[in-house]
C-alpha positions in Angstrom: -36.0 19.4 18.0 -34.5 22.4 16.5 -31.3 22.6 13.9 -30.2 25.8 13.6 -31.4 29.9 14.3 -32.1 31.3 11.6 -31.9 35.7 11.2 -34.0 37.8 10.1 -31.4 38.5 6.9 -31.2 35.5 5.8 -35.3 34.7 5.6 -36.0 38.1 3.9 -33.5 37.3 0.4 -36.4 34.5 0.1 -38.4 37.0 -0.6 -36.0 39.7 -2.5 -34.8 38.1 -5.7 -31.8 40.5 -5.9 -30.5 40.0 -2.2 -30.7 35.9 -2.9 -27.5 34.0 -3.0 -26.8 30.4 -2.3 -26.0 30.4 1.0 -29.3 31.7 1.5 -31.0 29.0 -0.5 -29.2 26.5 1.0 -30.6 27.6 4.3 -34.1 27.5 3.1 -33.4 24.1 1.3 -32.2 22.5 5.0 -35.7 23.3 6.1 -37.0 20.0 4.4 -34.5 18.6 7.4 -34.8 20.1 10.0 -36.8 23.1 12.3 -35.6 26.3 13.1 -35.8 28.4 16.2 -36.2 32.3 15.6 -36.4 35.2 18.7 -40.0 36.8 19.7 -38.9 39.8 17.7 -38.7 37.8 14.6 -42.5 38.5 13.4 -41.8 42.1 13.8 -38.7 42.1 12.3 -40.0 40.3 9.1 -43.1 42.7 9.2 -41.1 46.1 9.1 -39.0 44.8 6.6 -42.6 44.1 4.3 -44.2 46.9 5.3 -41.0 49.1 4.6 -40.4 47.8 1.2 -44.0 47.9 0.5 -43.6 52.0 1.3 -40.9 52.3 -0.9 -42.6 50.2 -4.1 -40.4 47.4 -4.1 -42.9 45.2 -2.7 -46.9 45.0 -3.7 -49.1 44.3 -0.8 -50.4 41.0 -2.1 -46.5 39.6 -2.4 -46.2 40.6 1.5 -49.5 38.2 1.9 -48.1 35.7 0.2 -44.4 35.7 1.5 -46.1 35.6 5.1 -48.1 32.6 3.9 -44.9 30.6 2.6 -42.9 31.6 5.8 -46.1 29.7 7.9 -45.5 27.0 6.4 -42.1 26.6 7.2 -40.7 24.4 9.8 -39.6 28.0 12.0 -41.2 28.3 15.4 -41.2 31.6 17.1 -40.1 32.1 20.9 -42.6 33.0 22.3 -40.7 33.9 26.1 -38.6 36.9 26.8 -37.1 36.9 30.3 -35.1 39.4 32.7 -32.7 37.3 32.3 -32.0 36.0 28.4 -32.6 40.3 28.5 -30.0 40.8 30.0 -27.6 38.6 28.1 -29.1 40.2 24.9 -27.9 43.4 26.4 -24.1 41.9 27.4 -23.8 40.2 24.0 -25.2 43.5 22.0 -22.2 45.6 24.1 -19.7 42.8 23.3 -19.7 42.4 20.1 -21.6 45.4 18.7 -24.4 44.3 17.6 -28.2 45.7 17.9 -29.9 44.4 20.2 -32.2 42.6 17.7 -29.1 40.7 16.3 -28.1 40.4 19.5 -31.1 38.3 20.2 -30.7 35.6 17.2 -26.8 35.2 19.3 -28.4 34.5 22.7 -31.3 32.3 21.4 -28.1 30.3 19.4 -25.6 30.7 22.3 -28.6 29.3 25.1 -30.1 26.6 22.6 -26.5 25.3 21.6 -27.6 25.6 17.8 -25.9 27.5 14.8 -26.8 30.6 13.8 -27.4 31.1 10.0 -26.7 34.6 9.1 
């Protein structure tokens, strides 16, 4: 059973020393706990954000490696369904509150799964 949805924001200052706070590494430390639940877009989401700060010299290729090793061994599992419908909710929630749609989607999975959001 899952705990809590965790956002991309939040799993990304684990790998950023200067973006870490405790909030963030209280998150991380309520993984020995409990499982999280993240959106289908998550794995992209986490890759761009590598593969962007690997462009830009912030990040050496081997540290993405090794970050994507530590994140599969974390209790997260990835959605792997995206329906018309949960779409479409994504879409009503990203209007609503302004979001993007890939925030948007951490809210739906949360809202539908009845489980906070860490963000």
């Amino acid at each position: 059973m899952h705990g809590l949805v965790i956002d991309n924001s939040i799993v990304m200052s684990w790998c950023f020393a200067d973006e870490a706070n405790q909030y963030d590494d209280d998150v991380l430390e309520s993984l020995k706990y409990i499982r999280a639940i993240v959106p289908c877009i998550w794995p992209l989401e986490v890759g761009n954000v590598l593969v962007v700060a690997e462009r830009k010299g912030r990040l050496k290729h081997i540290d993405s490696i090794k970050f994507w090793e530590l994140l599969s061994e974390l209790p997260i599992d990835v959605e792997q369904e995206l329906s018309e419908k949960m779409i479409r909710n994504i879409f009503i929630l990203a209007r609503e509150a302004q979001l993007s749609t890939y925030d948007a989607s951490y809210l739906e999975l949360a809202i539908r799964k009845d489980l906070p959001l860490a963000t």
